[in-house]
N, C-alpha and C positions, 0 to 999 in steps of 0.2 A: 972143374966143370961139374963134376956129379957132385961136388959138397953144394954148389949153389941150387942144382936142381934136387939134390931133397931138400935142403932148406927150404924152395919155393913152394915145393910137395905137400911140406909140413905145416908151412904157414897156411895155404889152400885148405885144407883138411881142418886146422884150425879156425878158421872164418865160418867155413860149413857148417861145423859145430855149433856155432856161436848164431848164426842166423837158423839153424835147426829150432835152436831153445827159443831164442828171442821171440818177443811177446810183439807182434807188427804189430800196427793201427792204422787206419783210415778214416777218411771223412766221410757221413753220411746225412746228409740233411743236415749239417753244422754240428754235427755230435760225431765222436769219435767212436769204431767199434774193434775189439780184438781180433786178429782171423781164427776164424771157427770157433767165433761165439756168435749166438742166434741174437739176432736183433730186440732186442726188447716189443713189443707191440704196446700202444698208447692204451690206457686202460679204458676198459668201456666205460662210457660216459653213463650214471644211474639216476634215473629219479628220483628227487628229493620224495621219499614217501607221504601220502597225501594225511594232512592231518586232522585231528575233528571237526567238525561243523561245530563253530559257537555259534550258540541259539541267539537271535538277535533278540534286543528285550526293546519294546515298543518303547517310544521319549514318553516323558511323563506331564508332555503339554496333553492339554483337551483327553483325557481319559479316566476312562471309569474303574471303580476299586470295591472290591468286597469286603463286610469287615471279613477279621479273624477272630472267631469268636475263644480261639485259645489266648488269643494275647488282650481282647478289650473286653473291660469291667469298669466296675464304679466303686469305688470303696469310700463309706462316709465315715467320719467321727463326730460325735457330738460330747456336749459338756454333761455328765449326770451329777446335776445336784452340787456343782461346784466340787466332787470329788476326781472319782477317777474319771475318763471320756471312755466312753462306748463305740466302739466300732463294729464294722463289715462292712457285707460288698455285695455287689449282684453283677451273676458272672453268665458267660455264655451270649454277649450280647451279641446284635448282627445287625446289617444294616449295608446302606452305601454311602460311594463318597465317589466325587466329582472332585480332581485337584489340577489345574492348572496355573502353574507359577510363574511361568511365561506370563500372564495376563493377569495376575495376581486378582485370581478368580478360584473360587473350591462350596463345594453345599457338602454337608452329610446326613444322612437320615438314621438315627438309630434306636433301637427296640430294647427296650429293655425289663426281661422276664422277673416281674416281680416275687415269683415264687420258686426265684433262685436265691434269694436273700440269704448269708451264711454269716451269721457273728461266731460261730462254733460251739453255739450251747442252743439245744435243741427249744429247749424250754423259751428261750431269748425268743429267739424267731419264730415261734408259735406266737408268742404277744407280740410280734410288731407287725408281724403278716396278718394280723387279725383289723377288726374295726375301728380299733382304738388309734393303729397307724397307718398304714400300705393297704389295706384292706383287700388284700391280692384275691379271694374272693371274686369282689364283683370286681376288681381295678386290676386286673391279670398283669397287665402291660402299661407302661408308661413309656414316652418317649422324649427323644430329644431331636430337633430338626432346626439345622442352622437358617439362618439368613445371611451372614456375612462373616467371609473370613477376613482376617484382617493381615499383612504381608509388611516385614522389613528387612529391607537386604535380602530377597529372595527367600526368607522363613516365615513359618506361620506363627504369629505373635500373639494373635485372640479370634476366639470364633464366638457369633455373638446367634442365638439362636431363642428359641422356644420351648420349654420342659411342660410338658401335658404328664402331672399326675394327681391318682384321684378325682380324674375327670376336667380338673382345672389347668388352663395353659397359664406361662408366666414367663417372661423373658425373663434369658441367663447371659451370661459375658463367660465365656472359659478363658481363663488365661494360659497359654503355652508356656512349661515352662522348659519344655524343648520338642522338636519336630525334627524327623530327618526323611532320605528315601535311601533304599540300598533293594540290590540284587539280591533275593534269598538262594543261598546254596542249597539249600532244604526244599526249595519249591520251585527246583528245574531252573534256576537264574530266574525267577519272576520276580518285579520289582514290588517293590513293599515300603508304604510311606504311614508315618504315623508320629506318635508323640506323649507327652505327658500334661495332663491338663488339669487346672485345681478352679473352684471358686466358692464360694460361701452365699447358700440361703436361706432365705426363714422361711421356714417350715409352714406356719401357720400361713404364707401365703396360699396355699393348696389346701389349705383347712385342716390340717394336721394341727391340731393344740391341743394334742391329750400332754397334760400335768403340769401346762408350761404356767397355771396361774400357781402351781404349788413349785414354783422353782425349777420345773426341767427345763433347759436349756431351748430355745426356740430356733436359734441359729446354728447351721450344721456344715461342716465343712466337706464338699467332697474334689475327693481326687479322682481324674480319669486317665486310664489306659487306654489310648488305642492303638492297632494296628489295622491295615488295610492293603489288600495283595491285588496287584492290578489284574481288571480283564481282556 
């Protein structure tokens, strides 16, 4: 009788033990938790933090455009005498432009300071800004003023307008030989549409014919740059 009652003593004491140690658990809210460990609390929920304002950039139907006189000029070449060709440019130009592509509808009006003229020999542009050619003198400005752009596939393909220089106007055709628009990062996301444009005139229509009976070339090729930043 006392062997069985310490036996049962010892098993007793034994179990104690063992429920002492042991790790309980229960259910709470369908999740299990240790006894005398602290419930976890659900984490506070945060505000996605608030991020920049993007500037919205107006569409580029029915609006008006400034040039940039950093990015639009004119640079002509002509033929001297059947040898080398003669270039430069006239830079700083300004002006407006009206482009909607939705309606395949655009004008531009642009000014161009003749007594910016730069072939990069001083001497050069002394004689062509004289009366002999550009006669910037009395004829400071000449300009260029569309009538009609012309549109395919949503680009501008030719703009057909009027060149007033030396006092005489003359219609011109520019051919695009490419146009785009983009957001400038440079100018706050403001949109910016413009291109590359070439065509060929003679000169002697605006009364320019100094040498052309001694062989200078009469017909002149110019290239135009524009860009234009919307308002």
């Amino acid at each position: 009788m006392n062997s069985k009652l310490l036996a049962t003593t010892a098993i007793a004491a034994l179990l104690a033990t063992q429920f002492a140690n042991a790790e309980l658990v229960i259910s709470q809210n369908g999740e299990t938790q240790k006894i005398g460990e602290t419930v976890a609390q659900p984490a506070a929920v945060t505000k996605a933090p608030k991020t920049a304002k993007v500037e919205k950039v107006k569409p580029s139907n029915s609006t008006s455009y400034k040039l940039d006189p950093n990015h639009t000029n004119v640079r002509f070449a002509i033929d001297h005498f059947g040898t080398s060709t003669n270039t430069g440019g006239f830079y700083g130009l300004t002006g407006d432009m009206e482009y909607n592509p939705a309606k395949r509808r655009g004008s531009i009006n642009v000014d161009i300071p003749v007594n910016s003229l730069n072939t990069g020999s001083e001497a050069f542009d002394k004689h062509l800004k004289s009366g002999d050619f550009f006669d910037a003198e009395k004829y400071p400005t000449a300009n260029f003023k569309s009538t009609k752009f012309h549109f395919k596939n949503g680009k501008v393909t030719k703009v057909d307008g009027n060149l007033t220089l030396l006092g005489k106007t003359n219609p011109v055709s520019l051919k695009a030989t490419k146009f785009n628009c983009y957001n400038s990062p440079m100018l706050k996301n403001a949109q910016v549409c413009g291109g590359d444009f070439e065509t060929t005139i003679d000169r002697t229509k605006w009364g320019m014919d100094t040498y052309v009976k001694m062989g200078f070339a009469k017909d002149v090729k110019l290239n135009i740059q524009v860009e234009a930043v919307q308002q």
